[in-house]
N, C-alpha and C positions, 0 to 999 in steps of 0.2 A: 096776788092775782085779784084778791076782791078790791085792795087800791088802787090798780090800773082802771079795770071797770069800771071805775065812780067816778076816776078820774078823765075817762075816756065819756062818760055819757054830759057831763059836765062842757064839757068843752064844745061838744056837739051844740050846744043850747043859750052858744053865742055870749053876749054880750051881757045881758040881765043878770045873768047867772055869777057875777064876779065875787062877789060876798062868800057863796058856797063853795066856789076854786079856793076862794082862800081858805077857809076854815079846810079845805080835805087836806092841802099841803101844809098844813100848819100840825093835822094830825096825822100825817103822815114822817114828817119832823120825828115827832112826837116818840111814837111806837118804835122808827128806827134807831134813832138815838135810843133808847131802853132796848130794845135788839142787839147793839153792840156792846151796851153792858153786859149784858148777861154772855154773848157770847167770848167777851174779854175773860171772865169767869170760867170756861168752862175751856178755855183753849190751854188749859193747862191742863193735869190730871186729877181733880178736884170736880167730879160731876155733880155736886150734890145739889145743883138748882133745876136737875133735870126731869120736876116732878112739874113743870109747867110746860104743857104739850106742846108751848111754841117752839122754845127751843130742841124738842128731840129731831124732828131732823136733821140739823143742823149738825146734832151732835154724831150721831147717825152715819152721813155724810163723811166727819171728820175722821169718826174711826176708821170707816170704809177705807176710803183713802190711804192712813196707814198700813193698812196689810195689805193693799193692790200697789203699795211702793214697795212690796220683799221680793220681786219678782228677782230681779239684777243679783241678791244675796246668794240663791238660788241656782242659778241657771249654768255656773260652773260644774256648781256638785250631780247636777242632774245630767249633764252633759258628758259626765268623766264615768257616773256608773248607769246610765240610763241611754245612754248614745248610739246603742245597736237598734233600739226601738224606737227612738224618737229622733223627730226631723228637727223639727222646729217648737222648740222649748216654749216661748212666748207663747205661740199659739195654741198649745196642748195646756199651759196654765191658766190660760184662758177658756179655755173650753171648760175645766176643773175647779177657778175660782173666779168667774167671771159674774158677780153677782146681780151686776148694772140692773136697776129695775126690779132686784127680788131679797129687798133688804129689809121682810116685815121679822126675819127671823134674828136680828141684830138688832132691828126695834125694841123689839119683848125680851130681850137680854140684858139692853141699855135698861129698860123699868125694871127688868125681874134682879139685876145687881146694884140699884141706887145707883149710879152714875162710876163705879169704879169696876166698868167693862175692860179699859187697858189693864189694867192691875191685875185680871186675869188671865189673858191670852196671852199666850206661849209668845215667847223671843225666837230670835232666830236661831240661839243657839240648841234653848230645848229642842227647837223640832229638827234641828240635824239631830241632835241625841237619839230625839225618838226615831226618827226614819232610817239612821243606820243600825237599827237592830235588825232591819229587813236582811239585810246584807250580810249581818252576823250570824243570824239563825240560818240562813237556809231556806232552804226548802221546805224542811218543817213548820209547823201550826203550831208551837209558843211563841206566846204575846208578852213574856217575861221581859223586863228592861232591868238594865245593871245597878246597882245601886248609886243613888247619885246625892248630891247635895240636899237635899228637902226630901226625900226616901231612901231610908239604910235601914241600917238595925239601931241604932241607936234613936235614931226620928223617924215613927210613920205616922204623919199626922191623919186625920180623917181625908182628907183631900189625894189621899195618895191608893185611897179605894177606886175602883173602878166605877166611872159614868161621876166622879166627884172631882172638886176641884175645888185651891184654895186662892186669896190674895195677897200681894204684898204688903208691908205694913205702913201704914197711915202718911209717915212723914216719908216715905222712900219713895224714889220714883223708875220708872222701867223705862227704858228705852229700846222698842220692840227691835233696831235694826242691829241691837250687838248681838255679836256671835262670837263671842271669849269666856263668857263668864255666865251661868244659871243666877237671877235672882232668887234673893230668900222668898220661898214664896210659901209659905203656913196657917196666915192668919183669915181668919173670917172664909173657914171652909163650909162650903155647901155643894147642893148639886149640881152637876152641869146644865147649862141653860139647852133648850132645842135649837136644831143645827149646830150644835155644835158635840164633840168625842173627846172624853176625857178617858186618856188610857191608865192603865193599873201602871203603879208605879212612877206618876208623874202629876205634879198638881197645876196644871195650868190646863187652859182649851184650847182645841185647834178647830178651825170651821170645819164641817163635813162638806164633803167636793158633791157638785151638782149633778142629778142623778141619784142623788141617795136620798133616803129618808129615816132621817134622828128625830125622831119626836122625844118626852119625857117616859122612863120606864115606868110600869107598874108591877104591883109585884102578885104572883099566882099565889096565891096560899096554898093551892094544891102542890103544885113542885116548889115554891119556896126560892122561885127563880122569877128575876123583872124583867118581865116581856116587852118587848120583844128580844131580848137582847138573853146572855145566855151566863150571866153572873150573878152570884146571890147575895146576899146584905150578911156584911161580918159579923162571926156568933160573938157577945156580950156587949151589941152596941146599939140598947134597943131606942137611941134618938136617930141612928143611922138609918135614913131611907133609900129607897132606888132614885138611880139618880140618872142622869142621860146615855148617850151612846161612848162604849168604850174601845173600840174598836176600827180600825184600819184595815182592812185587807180587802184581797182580791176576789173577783167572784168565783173562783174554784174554791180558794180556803174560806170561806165563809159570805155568807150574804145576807146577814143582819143589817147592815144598814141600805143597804141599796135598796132601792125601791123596785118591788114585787110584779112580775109580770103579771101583765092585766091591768095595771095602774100605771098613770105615769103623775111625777112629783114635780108640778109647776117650780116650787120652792124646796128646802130643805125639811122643812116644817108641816109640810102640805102636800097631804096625798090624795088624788081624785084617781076614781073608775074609769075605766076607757067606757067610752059612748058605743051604743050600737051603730056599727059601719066603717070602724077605728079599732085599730090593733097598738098595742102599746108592750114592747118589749124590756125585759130586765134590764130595770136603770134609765128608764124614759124619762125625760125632762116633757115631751109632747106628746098629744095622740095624734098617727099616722092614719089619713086614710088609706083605705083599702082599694086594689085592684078593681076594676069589671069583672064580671063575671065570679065575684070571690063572695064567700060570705063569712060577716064577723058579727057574731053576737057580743051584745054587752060584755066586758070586764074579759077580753080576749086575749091571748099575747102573741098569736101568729094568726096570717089569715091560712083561713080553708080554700085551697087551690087545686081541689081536686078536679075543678073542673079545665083548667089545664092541664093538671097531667096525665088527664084522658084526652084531649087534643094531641097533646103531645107525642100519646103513646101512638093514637091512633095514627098521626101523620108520619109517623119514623115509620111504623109496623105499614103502612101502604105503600113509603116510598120502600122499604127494602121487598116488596113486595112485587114492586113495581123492575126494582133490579134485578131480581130474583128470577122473576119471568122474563125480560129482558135484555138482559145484561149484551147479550152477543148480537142483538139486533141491529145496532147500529156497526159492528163491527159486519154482519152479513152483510148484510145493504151497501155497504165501501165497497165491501168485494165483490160483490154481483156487478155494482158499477164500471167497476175498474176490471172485472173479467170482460162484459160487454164491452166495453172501446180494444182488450187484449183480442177477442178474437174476432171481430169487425177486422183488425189490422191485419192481423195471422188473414185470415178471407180475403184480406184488399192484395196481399203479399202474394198467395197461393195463385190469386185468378189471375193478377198480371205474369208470373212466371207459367201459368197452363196456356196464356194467349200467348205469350211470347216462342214457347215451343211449338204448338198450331201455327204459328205464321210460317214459321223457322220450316218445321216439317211439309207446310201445304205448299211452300217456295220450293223446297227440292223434289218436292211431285213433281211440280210444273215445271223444275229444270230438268228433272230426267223425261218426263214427255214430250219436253222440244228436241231434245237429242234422240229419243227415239224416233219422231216423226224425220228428224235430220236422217237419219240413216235410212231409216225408207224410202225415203225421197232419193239418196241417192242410188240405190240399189234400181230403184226405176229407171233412172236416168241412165243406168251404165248399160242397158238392154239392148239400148238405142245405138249401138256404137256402129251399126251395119250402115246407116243410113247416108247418105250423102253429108260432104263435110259442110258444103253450105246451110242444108237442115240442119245439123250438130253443134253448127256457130249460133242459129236461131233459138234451137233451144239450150243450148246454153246461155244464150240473152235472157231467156224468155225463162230459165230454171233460176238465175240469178236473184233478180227481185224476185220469184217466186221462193225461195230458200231464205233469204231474206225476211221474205212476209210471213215464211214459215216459223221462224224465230221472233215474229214480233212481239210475242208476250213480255220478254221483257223489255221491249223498245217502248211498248204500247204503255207498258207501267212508267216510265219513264217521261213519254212525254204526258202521258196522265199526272205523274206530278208536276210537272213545269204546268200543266195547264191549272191543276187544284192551286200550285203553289201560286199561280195570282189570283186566284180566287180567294185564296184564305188570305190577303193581303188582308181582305175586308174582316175574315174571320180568324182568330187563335187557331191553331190546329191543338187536337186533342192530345193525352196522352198518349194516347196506344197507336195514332198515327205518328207521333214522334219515334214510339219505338220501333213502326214497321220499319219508319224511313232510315234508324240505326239501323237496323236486320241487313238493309238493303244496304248499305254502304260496307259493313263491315258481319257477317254471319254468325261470327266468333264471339262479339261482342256483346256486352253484359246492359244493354241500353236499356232494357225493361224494368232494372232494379234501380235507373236511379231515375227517375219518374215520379216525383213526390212521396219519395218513400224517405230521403237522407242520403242520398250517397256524399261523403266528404268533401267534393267539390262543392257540391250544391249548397250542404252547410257552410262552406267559408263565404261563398258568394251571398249568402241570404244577407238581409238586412242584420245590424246587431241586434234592435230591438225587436227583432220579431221571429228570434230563434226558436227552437222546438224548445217549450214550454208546457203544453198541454200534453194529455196522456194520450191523447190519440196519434200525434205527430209523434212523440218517443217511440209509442209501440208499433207505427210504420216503419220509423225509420229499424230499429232494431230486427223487425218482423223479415224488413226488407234486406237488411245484410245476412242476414241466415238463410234468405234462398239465394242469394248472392253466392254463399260462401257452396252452397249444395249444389249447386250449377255447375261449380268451377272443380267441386268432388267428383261430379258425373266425367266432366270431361278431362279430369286426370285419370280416369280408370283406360284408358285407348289413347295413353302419350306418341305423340311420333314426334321425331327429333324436334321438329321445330316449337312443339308443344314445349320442351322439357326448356328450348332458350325462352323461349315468354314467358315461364315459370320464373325463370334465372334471374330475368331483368325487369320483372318484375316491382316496380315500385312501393306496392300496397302489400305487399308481404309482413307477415305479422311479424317479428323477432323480440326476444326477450333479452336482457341483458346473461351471461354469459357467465354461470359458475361451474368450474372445475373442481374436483375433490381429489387429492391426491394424499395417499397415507401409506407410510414406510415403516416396520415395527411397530406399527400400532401395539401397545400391551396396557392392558386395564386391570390394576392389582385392586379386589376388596379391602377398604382398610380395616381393622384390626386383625381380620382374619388372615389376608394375606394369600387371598384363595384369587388365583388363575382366570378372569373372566373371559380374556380377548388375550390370546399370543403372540406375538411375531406379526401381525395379518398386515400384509402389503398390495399395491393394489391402487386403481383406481375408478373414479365413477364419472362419467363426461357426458356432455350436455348432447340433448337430441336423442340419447340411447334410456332404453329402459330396463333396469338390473331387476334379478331378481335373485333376494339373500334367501337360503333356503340351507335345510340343517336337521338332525333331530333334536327332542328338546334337551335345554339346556346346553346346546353349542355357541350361546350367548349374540343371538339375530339381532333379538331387539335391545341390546346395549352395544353393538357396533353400531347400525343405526342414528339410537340416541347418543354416541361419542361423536359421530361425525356431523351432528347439530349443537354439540355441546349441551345437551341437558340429561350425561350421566352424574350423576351426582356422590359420592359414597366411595370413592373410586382412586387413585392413582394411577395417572396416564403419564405413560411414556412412549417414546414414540414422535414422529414428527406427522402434523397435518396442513398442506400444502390448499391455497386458493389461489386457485388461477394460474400454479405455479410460485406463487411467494406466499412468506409464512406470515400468515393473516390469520385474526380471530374472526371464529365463526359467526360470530356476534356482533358481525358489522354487519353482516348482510342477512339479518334476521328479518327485516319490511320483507325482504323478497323469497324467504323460506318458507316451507307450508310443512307441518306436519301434524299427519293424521296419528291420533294413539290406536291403540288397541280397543278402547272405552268409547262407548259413545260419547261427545259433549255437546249436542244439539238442547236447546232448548224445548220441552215437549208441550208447553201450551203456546206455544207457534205454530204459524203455518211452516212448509216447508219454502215457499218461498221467502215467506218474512224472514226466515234463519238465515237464507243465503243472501237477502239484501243486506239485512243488519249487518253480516258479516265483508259482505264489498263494502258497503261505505263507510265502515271504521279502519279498512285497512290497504282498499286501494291510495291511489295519489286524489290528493285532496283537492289538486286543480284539474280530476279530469272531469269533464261534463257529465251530468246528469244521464243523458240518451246512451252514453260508451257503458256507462255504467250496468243500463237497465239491460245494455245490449252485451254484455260479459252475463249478466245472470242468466237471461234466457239462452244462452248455448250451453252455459251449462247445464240447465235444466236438460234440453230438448239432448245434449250427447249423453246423461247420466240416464236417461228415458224416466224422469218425472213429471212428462205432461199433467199426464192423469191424475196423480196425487198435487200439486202443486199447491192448490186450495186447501189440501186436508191438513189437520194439524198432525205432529209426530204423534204426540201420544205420549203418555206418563205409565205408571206403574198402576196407577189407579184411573186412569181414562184410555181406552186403548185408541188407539192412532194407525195409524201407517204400519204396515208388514216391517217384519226386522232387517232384508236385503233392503227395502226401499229406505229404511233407517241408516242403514251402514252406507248406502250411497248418499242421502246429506250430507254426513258422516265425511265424505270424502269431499260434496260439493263447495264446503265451509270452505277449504284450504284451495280448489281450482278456482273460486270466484275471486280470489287476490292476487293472480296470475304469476303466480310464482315463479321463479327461474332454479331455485329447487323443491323438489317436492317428496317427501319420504313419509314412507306410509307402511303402517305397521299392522301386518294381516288384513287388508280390507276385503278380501274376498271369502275370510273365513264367516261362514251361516250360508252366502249365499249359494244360489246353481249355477249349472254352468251356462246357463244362458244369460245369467246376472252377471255372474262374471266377466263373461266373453264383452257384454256390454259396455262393464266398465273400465276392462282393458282396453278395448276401441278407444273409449271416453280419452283414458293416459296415452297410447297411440295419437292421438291429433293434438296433445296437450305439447309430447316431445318431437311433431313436426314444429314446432315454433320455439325449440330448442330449450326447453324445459331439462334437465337434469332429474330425472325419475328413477328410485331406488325403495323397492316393496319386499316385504316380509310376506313369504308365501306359502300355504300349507298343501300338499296334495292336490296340485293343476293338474289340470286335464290336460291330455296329449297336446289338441289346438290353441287351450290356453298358455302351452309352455314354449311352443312355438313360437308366440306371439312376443317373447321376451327378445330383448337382444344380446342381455350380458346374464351370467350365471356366476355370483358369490356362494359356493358350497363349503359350509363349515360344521366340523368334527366339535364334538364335545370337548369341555376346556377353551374354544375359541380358537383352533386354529384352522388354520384354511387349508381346502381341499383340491376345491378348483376353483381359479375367476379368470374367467375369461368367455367370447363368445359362446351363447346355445348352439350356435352350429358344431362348433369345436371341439363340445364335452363329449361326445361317443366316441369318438377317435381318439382325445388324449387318454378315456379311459380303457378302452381295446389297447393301445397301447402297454398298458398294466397289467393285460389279458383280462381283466371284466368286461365281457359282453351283457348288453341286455338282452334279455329275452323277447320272445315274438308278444304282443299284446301287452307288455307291461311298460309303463312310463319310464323313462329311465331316470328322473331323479327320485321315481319312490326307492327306484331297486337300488340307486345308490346309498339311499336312507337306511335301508335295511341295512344293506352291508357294514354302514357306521355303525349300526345300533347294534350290531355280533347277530341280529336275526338270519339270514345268509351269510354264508361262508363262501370267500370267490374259490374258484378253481386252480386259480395260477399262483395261491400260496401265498397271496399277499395280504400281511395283516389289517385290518382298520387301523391299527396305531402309525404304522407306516406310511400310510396313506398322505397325512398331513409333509412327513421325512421328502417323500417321492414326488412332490410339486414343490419343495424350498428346493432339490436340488434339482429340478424338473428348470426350474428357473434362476437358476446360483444365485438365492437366498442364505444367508446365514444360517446354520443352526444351530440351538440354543444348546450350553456345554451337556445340560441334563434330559439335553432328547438323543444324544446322539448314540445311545446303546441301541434304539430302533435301527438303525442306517445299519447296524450289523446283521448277520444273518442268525439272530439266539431263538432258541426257543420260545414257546409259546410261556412255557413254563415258567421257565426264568425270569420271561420279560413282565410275565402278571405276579411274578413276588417282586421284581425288582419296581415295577408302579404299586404298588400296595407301599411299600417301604419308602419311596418318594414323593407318594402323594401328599404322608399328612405327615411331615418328620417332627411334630411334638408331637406323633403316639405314642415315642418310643420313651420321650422325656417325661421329667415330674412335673405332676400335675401344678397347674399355679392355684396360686392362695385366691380365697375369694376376694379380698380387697385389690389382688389384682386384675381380677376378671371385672369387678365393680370399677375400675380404673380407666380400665381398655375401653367397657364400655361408653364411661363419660367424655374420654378422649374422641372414640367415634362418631357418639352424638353431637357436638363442641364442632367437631369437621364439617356433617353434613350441613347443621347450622351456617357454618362458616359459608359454603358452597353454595345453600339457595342463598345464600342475601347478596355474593358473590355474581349468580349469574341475573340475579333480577332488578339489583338496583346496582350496581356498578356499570359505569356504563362506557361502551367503548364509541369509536371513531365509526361514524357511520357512514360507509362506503355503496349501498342497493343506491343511492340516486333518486330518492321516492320520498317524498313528502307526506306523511299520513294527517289525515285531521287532527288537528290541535284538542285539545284537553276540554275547553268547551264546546266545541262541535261535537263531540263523542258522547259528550254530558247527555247533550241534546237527543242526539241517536239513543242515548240509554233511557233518558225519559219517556221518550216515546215506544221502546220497547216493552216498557215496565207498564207503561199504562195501559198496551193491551194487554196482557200477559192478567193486569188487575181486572181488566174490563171480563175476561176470561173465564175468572175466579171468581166472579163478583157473585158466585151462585153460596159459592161455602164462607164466602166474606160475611152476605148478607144472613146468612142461617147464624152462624156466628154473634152477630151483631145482635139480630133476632133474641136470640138466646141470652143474651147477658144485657137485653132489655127489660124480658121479662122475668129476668131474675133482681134486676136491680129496682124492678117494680115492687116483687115482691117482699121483697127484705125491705124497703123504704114504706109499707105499707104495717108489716109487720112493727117494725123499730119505732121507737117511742123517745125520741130526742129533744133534746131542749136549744137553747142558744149557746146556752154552755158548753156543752158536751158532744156540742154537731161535730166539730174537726174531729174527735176523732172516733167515735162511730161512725162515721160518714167514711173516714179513709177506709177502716173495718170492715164494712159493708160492699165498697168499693172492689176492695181487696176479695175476698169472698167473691163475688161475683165477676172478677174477672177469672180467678180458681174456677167457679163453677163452667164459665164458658169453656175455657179451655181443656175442661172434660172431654168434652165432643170430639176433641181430633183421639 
């Protein structure tokens, strides 16, 4: 560099200056030419002219070079045992031995060996030697190596001490890239140079990877140990000193040479302080500065971030605070909105159908006072009859237009609209003049409700783009078919014939598709046991009609029920079950089934409306509109009488909610908003009164006008409620049947048997009784009999081991002879338990078999109904889930809260390093999500 300079200012200086060009090139010649002597000399392994500082770079250099060509040697072996951890080998050995720029530590190793530095660094085969001990040992912390060529029992030179190392001999040379064969390496041992680790049991060097720090040891006379490092100088070898770094490993197994948090080591050689404002972690090659808001004192090795993690805490701890107090706010505020456009509508709905009756009713005032005044007029007239016939002819002229003028009201309305109707050529006529003008043409007619409310004309005709869309046009039009539909309830209560054909021909009639249930020996055997659930029962259940299954317990109600939806389970069924008259699985027409259990399954951090939408629109038809939709829940709402509650949520175990009748009718609403064409319902009237009841039997009543198939499990009806039935399934314990057929019918078929009811008693309790032996009939007819006396009531079959009932035996007899029939392995030996362990596994294996049977096999689907696809449903479930979170969000954020300030604390307490964060940190982690989950 200093010859370009001279030779560069030279030039600048023109022409004069040529004498001095010459002489710098001529010494420049000079010096290079003796430059490449000497480097000719040293390009081989013979350093010994390397005590002239021109050439130590150079030489420097050349070494360098050598060991940054072992990369390729390498990169297999690292690849086959290091290839779960590492991506890219190049680059990881480069991060490791990338020395570019920090070669003062090969410097002072080329002077501290005299010029024979190859002569000691490791081949390529030593250090596969040395590095697959890693892989030999383990997991374990010996640094022992095998006995090898230059260290056995026979040769341990000095070199073969730890932090020492020896050279090859004079005339021999090394060539660092074999990897077959260890050179003799014993002669001219000394210690190891800095940056560089001479392990125990091997005499050569290997560089220290960057990040660390190998300076030379010394040695404590106190422990007798050369620090920093953790080996001592061999007893009876008092020329043997401490000699450099002997050691390899990781920063768990040891961290002797790595450089010390709070420093970082520019080179191998060279350890500097972190600076104040600069944090320098275990194994730092730099100092990092520090965040804002942080503070690092001198010689630090993490910054101080407390003042973020009081930001932190503070801003989580406000927003769950913020959630805490809030959470249901924005869910209230929806709903007040969305109640405000619901009963704006509900008021727009009401006031048109109260005008439309005031016109209605104020028109037949005014038609019965023209007929009045008609008849008084002529009662005047008939007075006259004495009077000359030519007078008689006069007022007769004269009574004509005046009778006439008598009735002008509605002539006078008449030409008053011919004369408004070209007046409003200029103007729209209003709605409620549109509906007068329907009144007036047709009296009967329903012209009020379809007036910007939706009636289905009105929606085919609208524009496409400009369908009901918004909640207020949905909740007229819907608002608007429910007085629609109560208009046309009023005027079916006073039918006259012609009423009942306008019903008939009806176009707008609601109908549902058409399931019949027919079943012929039905029998449902328990399996292993082999126990009797359902017998013989024959019978059927048809649409439009509403059954009611009724029994004492254990006559098996609600597993006839669940057999005639197919979800008994446990079970052998024999027997045929008929749809629609051919033999179909149940389970084709499941879209259009509804049944309610016994159990609640409503959702209790729901509204009760949000339970019954969510439930229409995962399971109505997927292309019906939006408005039909909204307008199917509100009937049901307004027939199940949920106005009132509608808003409120059900209620959990731990937030109370809605009363338990208002519960059990969601409860039923779930299965009426997917408008089922059968519908089986098991006890729903059990909790409530009978005014809940009566309620929600109307509700099934209008359900099976539209020819629904409806079949309920019922406990102790009231007189009006059992009334209210059309068909009666009575069934005896064991499952056989007693009576089915119409509630008009059962008092007769059973006087017939001579059981009469009593004055004030219901008659299916007192028929209960009498099943259950509580009453005794009069006319000597047993309860067992009873099932005998309707199979032959109706030339049923009977089964070979009922037919000792059919005879006239004693009581006696006939209760040893079911005693002795009932369980006939009483009388056998007992079975072994491996066979009862057998039975059992067999049963379990069945049911197994049967739910997977009725839940993922799947049949021919015959309901005709479309339900939303799999993402759509997604959709509807996310959005359920998120209020249901939004809900929660009170014990979510307490939660949260909690296992903030526990993980504050234990991170405040805990005293961790870089090393040791994974796994304390999981620890603490773990902890403190334990401690959260205290709380529930």
């Amino acid at each position: 560099m200093l010859f370009q300079e001279l030779y560069l200012i030279v030039m600048r200086r023109g022409r004069n200056c040529r004498c001095l060009r010459a002489y710098l090139v001529s010494l420049f010649l000079v010096v290079f030419l003796s430059f490449l002597c000497r480097t000719s000399s040293v390009d081989g392994d013979d350093y010994s002219q390397t005590n002239n500082p021109t050439v130590l770079p150079l030489v420097t250099e050349l070494i360098y070079s050598r060991l940054s060509n072992l990369t390729s040697f390498f990169r297999a072996d690292i690849s086959r045992s290091l290839g779960f951890c590492i991506k890219d080998v190049d680059a990881e050995w480069n991060g490791a031995f990338n020395f570019t720029g920090k070669l003062d530590f090969l410097t002072s190793c080329v002077e501290k060996t005299k010029g024979d530095l190859t002569r000691r660094i490791c081949t390529v085969a030593e250090i596969k030697f040395y590095f697959s001990s890693f892989f030999e040992n383990g997991p374990t912390n010996t640094n022992y190596l095998r006995p090898n060529k230059n260290c056995n029992l026979t040769s341990w030179a000095s070199g073969c001490e730890p932090g020492w190392g020896c050279s090859v001999e004079t005339d021999q040379n090394v060539d660092l890239k074999t990897s077959k064969e260890m050179p003799s390496r014993t002669h001219d041992c000394q210690p190891c140079c800095e940056g560089f680790f001479c392990p125990q049991g091997i005499t050569c060097m290997i560089p220290c990877p960057l990040g660390s720090y190998c300076p030379s040891a010394k040695l404590n006379k106190t422990t007798g140990i050369c620090d920093p490092y953790n080996y001592q100088i061999p007893p009876g070898q008092p020329n043997h000193t401490c000699g450099g770094a002997d050691i390899w490993a990781d920063v768990e197994r040891s961290s002797e040479i790595f450089c010390s948090a709070g420093s970082y080591c520019p080179t191998t050689i060279k350890r500097m302080p972190c600076s104040s404002g600069h944090y320098c972690r275990t194994g730092s090659t730099s100092e990092r500065e520090c965040f804002k808001l942080t503070t690092c004192p001198k010689s630090t090795a993490a910054q101080n971030i407390h003042a973020y993690g009081i930001i932190l805490i503070a801003a989580v701890s406000t927003l769950l605070i913020i959630i805490y107090n809030c959470s249901d706010q924005v869910l209230t505020t929806r709903e007040k909105r969305k109640a405000k456009s619901r009963e704006a509508a509900a008021r727009h709905a009401r006031e048109t159908a109260q005008a439309r009756e005031r016109w209605k009713s104020a028109k037949d005032v005014a038609k019965k006072h023209a007929v009045g005044l008609q008849q008084q007029l002529s009662r005047t007239f008939s007075r006259q009859k004495s009077r000359m016939q030519q007078e008689q002819s006069k007022v007769g002229n004269q009574t004509k237009p005046d009778t006439v003028s008598a009735l002008c009201p509605l002539d006078t309305s008449s030409s008053s609209g011919q004369s408004s109707s070209a007046s409003k050529k200029k103007k729209e006529p209003t709605s409620l003049t549109k509906m007068m003008r329907a009144l007036d043409e047709d009296p009967n007619s329903h012209g009020g409700f379809n007036v910007e409310i939706g009636d289905k004309n009105i929606k085919k005709q609208a524009p496409r783009g400009k369908q009901m869309h918004t909640r207020s046009q949905i909740f007229k039009y819907a608002y608007g078919q429910l007085e629609k539909e109560k208009a046309m309830q009023q005027q079916n209560k006073n039918l006259t014939f012609s009423g009942v054909i306008s019903m008939a021909t009806d176009t707008e009639t609601r109908t549902r598709p058409r399931i019949e249930v027919a079943f012929k020996d039905l029998t449902l055997t328990l399996k292993g046991t082999n126990k009797h659930l359902l017998r013989c029962v024959s019978g059927k259940i048809m649409p439009g009609r509403v059954s009611a299954v009724m029994g004492p317990s254990g006559a098996g109600k609600t597993t006839f029920l669940s057999a005639l939806v197919g979800k008994a389970t446990g079970c052998t069924m024999t027997g045929s079950i008929l749809i629609n008259g051919k033999d179909e699985s149940i389970h084709s027409y499941k879209k259009i089934i509804g049944f309610v259990p016994q159990d609640d399954i409503v959702h209790g951090n729901l509204t009760v409306e949000e339970n019954l939408r969510f439930s229409a629109r995962c399971r109505l038809s997927a292309d019906m509109p939006k408005p039909d939709k909204v307008l199917i829940v509100e009937r049901v709402i307004e027939a199940l009488g949920l106005q009132t509650v509608r808003d409120s949520l059900v209620g959990t175990v731990e937030k109370r909610g809605i009363s338990g009748g208002q519960r059990k009718r969601v409860n039923v609403g779930l299965e009426m908003v997917m408008e089922p064409s059968l519908l089986i319902l098991d006890e729903p009237t059990s909790g409530l009164d009978s005014s809940s009841s009566l309620l929600l039997l109307r509700a099934l009543r209008r359900e099976a006008l539209e020819g629904v198939n409806i079949s309920m499990v019922v406990h102790q009806p009231s007189y009006a409620l059992f009334k209210m039935f059309d068909d009666l399934i009575l069934l005896a314990k064991g499952g056989l049947t007693v009576y089915h057929g119409s509630v008009k019918k059962v008092e007769e078929y059973f006087s017939g048997l001579g059981i009469t009811v009593p004055e004030r008693v219901i008659p299916p309790d007192h028929y209960i009784d009498i099943l259950e032996g509580i009453i005794k009939p009069t006319s000597g007819v047993n309860p067992e009999q009873l099932p005998i006396r309707w199979m032959l009531h109706n030339g049923y079959t009977i089964p070979p081991d009922m037919l000792r009932f059919a005879d006239g035996l004693e009581k006696s007899s006939t209760d040893t002879n079911a005693s002795n029939t009932s369980d006939p392995s009483a009388g056998g030996t007992e079975q072994s338990f491996a066979g009862d362990l057998w039975q059992d596994v067999v049963y379990n294996v069945g049911l197994k078999r049967d739910h997977i049977e009725r839940n993922f096999v799947k049949s021919k689907d015959l309901s005709n109904r479309i339900t939303p696809g799999v993402l759509r449903q997604y959709r509807y479930y996310l959005g359920r889930v998120g209020k249901q979170r939004l809900r929660d969000a009170r014990i979510q954020a307490v939660d949260y809260l909690i296992l903030l300030l526990g993980g504050a604390c234990l991170g405040t307490l805990a005293k961790v390093n870089d090393e040791t964060f994974g796994v304390l940190g999981y620890t603490y982690t773990v902890i403190a999500h334990y401690f959260a989950r205290l709380q529930h």
